[in-house]
N, C-alpha and C positions, 0 to 999 in steps of 0.2 A: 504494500500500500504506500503512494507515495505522499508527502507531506508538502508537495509541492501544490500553491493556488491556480486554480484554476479559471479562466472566464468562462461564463456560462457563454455556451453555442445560439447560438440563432440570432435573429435580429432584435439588436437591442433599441426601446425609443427612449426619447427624452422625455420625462413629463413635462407635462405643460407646464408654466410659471404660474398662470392664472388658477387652475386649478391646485396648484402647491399653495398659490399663499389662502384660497377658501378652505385648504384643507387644515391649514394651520388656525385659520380664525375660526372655525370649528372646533378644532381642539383647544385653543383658549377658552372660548363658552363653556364648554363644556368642566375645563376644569375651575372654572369660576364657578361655576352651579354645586359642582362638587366640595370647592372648597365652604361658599355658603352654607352648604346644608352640615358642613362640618361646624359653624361656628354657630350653629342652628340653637336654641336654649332648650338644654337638655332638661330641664326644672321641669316638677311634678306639680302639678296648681291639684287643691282641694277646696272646694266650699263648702261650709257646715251651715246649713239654715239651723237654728236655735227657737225652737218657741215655747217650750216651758218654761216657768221659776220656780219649780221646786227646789228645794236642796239638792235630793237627789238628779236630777236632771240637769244642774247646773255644771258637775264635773265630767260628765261624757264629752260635750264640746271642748271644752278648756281643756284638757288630759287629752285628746285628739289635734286639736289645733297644736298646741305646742310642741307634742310630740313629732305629727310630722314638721314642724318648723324646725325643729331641732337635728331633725334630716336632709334642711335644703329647701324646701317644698314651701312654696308660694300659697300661704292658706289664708281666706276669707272666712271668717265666722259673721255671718250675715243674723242678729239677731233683731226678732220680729215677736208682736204680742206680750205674750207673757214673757216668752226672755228675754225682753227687753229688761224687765229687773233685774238680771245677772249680771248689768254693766252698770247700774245703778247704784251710785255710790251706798245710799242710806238702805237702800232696798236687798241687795245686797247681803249685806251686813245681817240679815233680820229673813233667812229664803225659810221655809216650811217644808217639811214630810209629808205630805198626803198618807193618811194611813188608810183609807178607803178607796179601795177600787185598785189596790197594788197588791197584784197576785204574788209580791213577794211576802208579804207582812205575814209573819207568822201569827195572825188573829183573822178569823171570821170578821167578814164585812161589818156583822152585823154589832161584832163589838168595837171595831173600829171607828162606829160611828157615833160612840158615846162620847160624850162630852168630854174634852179636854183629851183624847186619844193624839189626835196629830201632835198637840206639846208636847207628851210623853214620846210619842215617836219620832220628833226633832230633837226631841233631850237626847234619847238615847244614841240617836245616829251623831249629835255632837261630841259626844261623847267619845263612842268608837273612833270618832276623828281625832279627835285628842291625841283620845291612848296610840292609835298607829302612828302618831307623828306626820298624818296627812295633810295635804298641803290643805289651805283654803282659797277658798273662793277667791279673794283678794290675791293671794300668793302665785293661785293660779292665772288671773288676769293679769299682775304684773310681769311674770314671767312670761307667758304670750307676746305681752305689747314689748317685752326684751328683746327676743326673738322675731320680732315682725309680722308678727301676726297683724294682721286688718280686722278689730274687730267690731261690727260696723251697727250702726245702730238704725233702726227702721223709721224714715222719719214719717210714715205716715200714724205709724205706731206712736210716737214721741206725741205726735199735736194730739191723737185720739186718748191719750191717758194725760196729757196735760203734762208733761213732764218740762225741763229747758235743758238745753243743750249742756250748760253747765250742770247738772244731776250727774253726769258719768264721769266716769274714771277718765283721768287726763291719760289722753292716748289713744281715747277712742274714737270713731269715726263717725258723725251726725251728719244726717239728712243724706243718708243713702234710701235710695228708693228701690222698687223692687227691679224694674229694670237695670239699673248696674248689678243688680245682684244677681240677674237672669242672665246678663254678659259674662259674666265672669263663670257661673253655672256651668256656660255653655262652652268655655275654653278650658275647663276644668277637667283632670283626670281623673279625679274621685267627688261626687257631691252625695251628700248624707243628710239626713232631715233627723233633729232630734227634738 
Protein backbone atom coordinates (compact mmCIF):
# COMPACT_ATOMS: atom_id res chain seq x y z
CA UNK A 1 0.00 0.00 0.00
CA UNK A 2 1.54 3.10 -0.91
CA UNK A 3 1.51 6.38 1.22
CA UNK A 4 1.84 8.38 -1.54
CA UNK A 5 -1.36 11.37 -2.38
CA UNK A 6 -3.01 10.85 -4.79
CA UNK A 7 -5.47 13.30 -7.04
CA UNK A 8 -8.75 12.01 -7.58
CA UNK A 9 -9.39 11.02 -11.49
CA UNK A 10 -11.97 12.61 -13.48
CA UNK A 11 -12.87 16.05 -14.06
CA UNK A 12 -12.48 18.30 -11.48
CA UNK A 13 -14.94 21.82 -11.23
CA UNK A 14 -14.54 24.87 -9.41
CA UNK A 15 -17.21 25.93 -7.30
CA UNK A 16 -18.97 28.78 -7.95
CA UNK A 17 -17.84 31.91 -5.65
CA UNK A 18 -21.43 32.99 -5.52
CA UNK A 19 -22.73 29.86 -4.32
CA UNK A 20 -19.48 29.42 -1.74
CA UNK A 21 -20.10 32.64 -0.01
CA UNK A 22 -24.41 31.72 0.30
CA UNK A 23 -23.14 28.77 1.55
CA UNK A 24 -21.01 30.24 4.06
CA UNK A 25 -23.96 32.84 5.04
CA UNK A 26 -25.96 29.96 5.75
CA UNK A 27 -23.66 28.41 7.99
CA UNK A 28 -23.28 31.78 9.86
CA UNK A 29 -27.22 31.69 10.55
CA UNK A 30 -27.31 28.92 11.26
CA UNK A 31 -24.66 28.92 13.92
CA UNK A 32 -26.04 32.14 15.24
CA UNK A 33 -29.54 30.27 15.92
CA UNK A 34 -27.41 27.73 17.46
CA UNK A 35 -25.46 29.78 19.60
CA UNK A 36 -28.94 31.64 20.70
CA UNK A 37 -30.64 28.85 21.64
CA UNK A 38 -27.54 28.02 23.76
CA UNK A 39 -27.79 31.28 25.71
CA UNK A 40 -31.46 30.56 25.67
CA UNK A 41 -32.77 30.98 29.80
CA UNK A 42 -32.51 27.70 31.02
CA UNK A 43 -34.65 28.81 34.49
CA UNK A 44 -37.72 26.93 35.74
CA UNK A 45 -40.61 29.62 36.23
CA UNK A 46 -43.52 28.36 38.83
CA UNK A 47 -46.74 30.18 39.81
CA UNK A 48 -48.49 29.27 43.08
CA UNK A 49 -52.09 30.81 43.17
CA UNK A 50 -52.65 31.17 47.08
CA UNK A 51 -56.37 31.43 48.34
CA UNK A 52 -56.62 30.24 51.75
CA UNK A 53 -55.74 31.96 55.24
CA UNK A 54 -55.79 29.27 57.39
CA UNK A 55 -52.71 28.41 59.21
CA UNK A 56 -52.54 25.50 57.89
CA UNK A 57 -52.78 26.48 54.23
CA UNK A 58 -50.56 29.36 54.72
CA UNK A 59 -47.19 27.04 54.68
CA UNK A 60 -47.63 24.82 51.57
CA UNK A 61 -47.18 28.20 49.20
CA UNK A 62 -44.29 29.68 51.31
CA UNK A 63 -42.35 26.07 51.81
CA UNK A 64 -42.80 25.77 47.91
CA UNK A 65 -42.09 29.15 46.75
CA UNK A 66 -38.88 29.36 48.59
CA UNK A 67 -37.82 26.12 48.05
CA UNK A 68 -37.85 26.05 44.53
CA UNK A 69 -36.34 29.72 44.68
CA UNK A 70 -33.60 28.30 46.45
CA UNK A 71 -33.15 26.07 43.25
CA UNK A 72 -32.97 28.88 40.73
CA UNK A 73 -36.50 28.82 39.68
CA UNK A 74 -38.22 32.05 38.90
CA UNK A 75 -41.54 31.78 41.34
CA UNK A 76 -44.60 33.82 41.46
CA UNK A 77 -46.97 33.29 44.53
CA UNK A 78 -49.83 35.10 43.07
CA UNK A 79 -52.11 35.54 46.39
CA UNK A 80 -55.99 36.12 45.94
CA UNK A 81 -59.11 36.14 48.46
CA UNK A 82 -58.45 34.71 51.55
CA UNK A 83 -54.61 34.49 51.20
CA UNK A 84 -54.57 37.46 50.60
CA UNK A 85 -54.18 37.45 54.76
CA UNK A 86 -50.99 35.52 54.48
CA UNK A 87 -49.04 38.67 53.36
CA UNK A 88 -50.83 40.78 55.63
CA UNK A 89 -48.94 42.10 58.16
CA UNK A 90 -51.48 42.02 61.22
CA UNK A 91 -53.56 39.35 59.72
CA UNK A 92 -50.92 37.21 59.41
CA UNK A 93 -49.70 37.23 62.62
CA UNK A 94 -53.25 36.06 64.18
CA UNK A 95 -54.11 32.85 60.76
CA UNK A 96 -56.71 30.02 62.38
CA UNK A 97 -57.13 26.18 62.12
CA UNK A 98 -60.35 25.28 60.72
CA UNK A 99 -61.07 22.36 62.70
CA UNK A 100 -64.36 21.57 60.67
CA UNK A 101 -64.46 20.18 57.48
CA UNK A 102 -60.49 18.99 57.78
CA UNK A 103 -60.42 15.39 57.20
CA UNK A 104 -57.23 15.48 58.92
CA UNK A 105 -58.57 16.55 62.58
CA UNK A 106 -58.48 13.74 64.59
CA UNK A 107 -62.38 14.62 65.84
CA UNK A 108 -65.61 14.13 64.26
CA UNK A 109 -67.09 17.02 62.46
CA UNK A 110 -69.56 17.07 64.75
CA UNK A 111 -67.32 17.84 67.72
CA UNK A 112 -65.20 20.15 65.99
CA UNK A 113 -67.81 22.35 65.62
CA UNK A 114 -68.40 23.09 69.39
CA UNK A 115 -67.54 26.19 70.40
CA UNK A 116 -64.06 27.23 70.96
CA UNK A 117 -62.73 23.96 68.83
CA UNK A 118 -60.78 25.83 66.06
CA UNK A 119 -58.68 27.98 69.32
CA UNK A 120 -57.84 24.79 70.61
CA UNK A 121 -56.94 23.49 67.21
CA UNK A 122 -54.73 26.76 66.59
CA UNK A 123 -53.28 26.23 70.18
CA UNK A 124 -52.27 23.08 69.44
CA UNK A 125 -50.91 23.39 65.81
CA UNK A 126 -48.80 26.58 67.44
CA UNK A 127 -47.61 24.79 69.47
CA UNK A 128 -46.24 21.78 67.49
CA UNK A 129 -44.67 24.75 65.67
CA UNK A 130 -42.88 25.68 68.52
CA UNK A 131 -41.79 22.59 69.62
CA UNK A 132 -40.25 21.59 65.99
CA UNK A 133 -38.47 24.74 65.76
CA UNK A 134 -40.60 25.55 62.47
CA UNK A 135 -40.37 28.34 60.66
CA UNK A 136 -43.23 30.94 60.64
CA UNK A 137 -45.25 32.44 58.64
CA UNK A 138 -43.31 35.74 58.89
CA UNK A 139 -39.94 33.67 58.70
CA UNK A 140 -41.29 32.14 55.94
CA UNK A 141 -42.23 35.32 53.96
CA UNK A 142 -39.16 36.84 54.78
CA UNK A 143 -37.08 34.35 53.57
CA UNK A 144 -39.12 34.13 50.05
CA UNK A 145 -38.92 37.98 49.46
CA UNK A 146 -34.77 36.90 50.20
CA UNK A 147 -34.68 34.69 47.71
CA UNK A 148 -36.86 36.56 45.05
CA UNK A 149 -39.76 35.23 45.22
CA UNK A 150 -42.61 37.61 43.74
CA UNK A 151 -45.00 37.58 46.20
CA UNK A 152 -47.85 39.30 44.71
CA UNK A 153 -50.97 40.56 46.13
CA UNK A 154 -54.48 40.52 44.30
CA UNK A 155 -55.48 43.99 43.86
CA UNK A 156 -58.93 43.37 43.19
CA UNK A 157 -58.95 41.35 46.34
CA UNK A 158 -57.01 44.36 48.32
CA UNK A 159 -60.00 47.02 47.22
CA UNK A 160 -62.81 44.07 47.96
CA UNK A 161 -61.72 43.51 51.70
CA UNK A 162 -60.71 47.08 52.07
CA UNK A 163 -57.28 46.58 52.81
CA UNK A 164 -54.16 49.43 51.76
CA UNK A 165 -51.26 48.71 50.02
CA UNK A 166 -49.32 49.50 53.18
CA UNK A 167 -51.00 46.35 55.21
CA UNK A 168 -48.31 43.99 53.78
CA UNK A 169 -45.07 42.81 54.40
CA UNK A 170 -42.58 45.23 52.66
CA UNK A 171 -41.59 43.38 49.61
CA UNK A 172 -44.57 42.46 48.56
CA UNK A 173 -46.14 43.16 45.20
CA UNK A 174 -49.71 45.22 45.17
CA UNK A 175 -52.06 45.66 42.50
CA UNK A 176 -51.24 42.68 40.56
CA UNK A 177 -54.37 41.68 38.78
CA UNK A 178 -55.26 38.48 37.43
CA UNK A 179 -54.13 38.97 34.08
CA UNK A 180 -50.33 39.39 34.98
CA UNK A 181 -50.80 36.47 36.93
CA UNK A 182 -52.54 34.50 33.96
CA UNK A 183 -49.18 35.77 31.91
CA UNK A 184 -46.91 34.55 33.92
CA UNK A 185 -49.25 31.06 34.55
CA UNK A 186 -48.87 30.67 31.00
CA UNK A 187 -44.97 30.87 30.65
CA UNK A 188 -44.61 28.90 33.68
CA UNK A 189 -43.25 25.25 34.11
CA UNK A 190 -45.07 24.21 37.17
CA UNK A 191 -48.47 26.23 38.37
CA UNK A 192 -50.23 24.96 41.53
CA UNK A 193 -53.43 26.38 43.16
CA UNK A 194 -53.45 26.15 46.83
Amino acid sequence: MSTDSTTPSGDETTPDPAEMEALRERVGELEESLADLDEGDDTKQMTIVSTKGTLDMAYPPLILASTAAAFGWDVVVFHTFWGLDILHEEKSEDLKLSAVGNPSMPMPNAVAALPGMDAMATRMMRNKIDENGTATIKELIDLSLEQGVDLQACQMTIELMDYDDDDFYDGVTTGVGAATALQHMSESDVQLMI
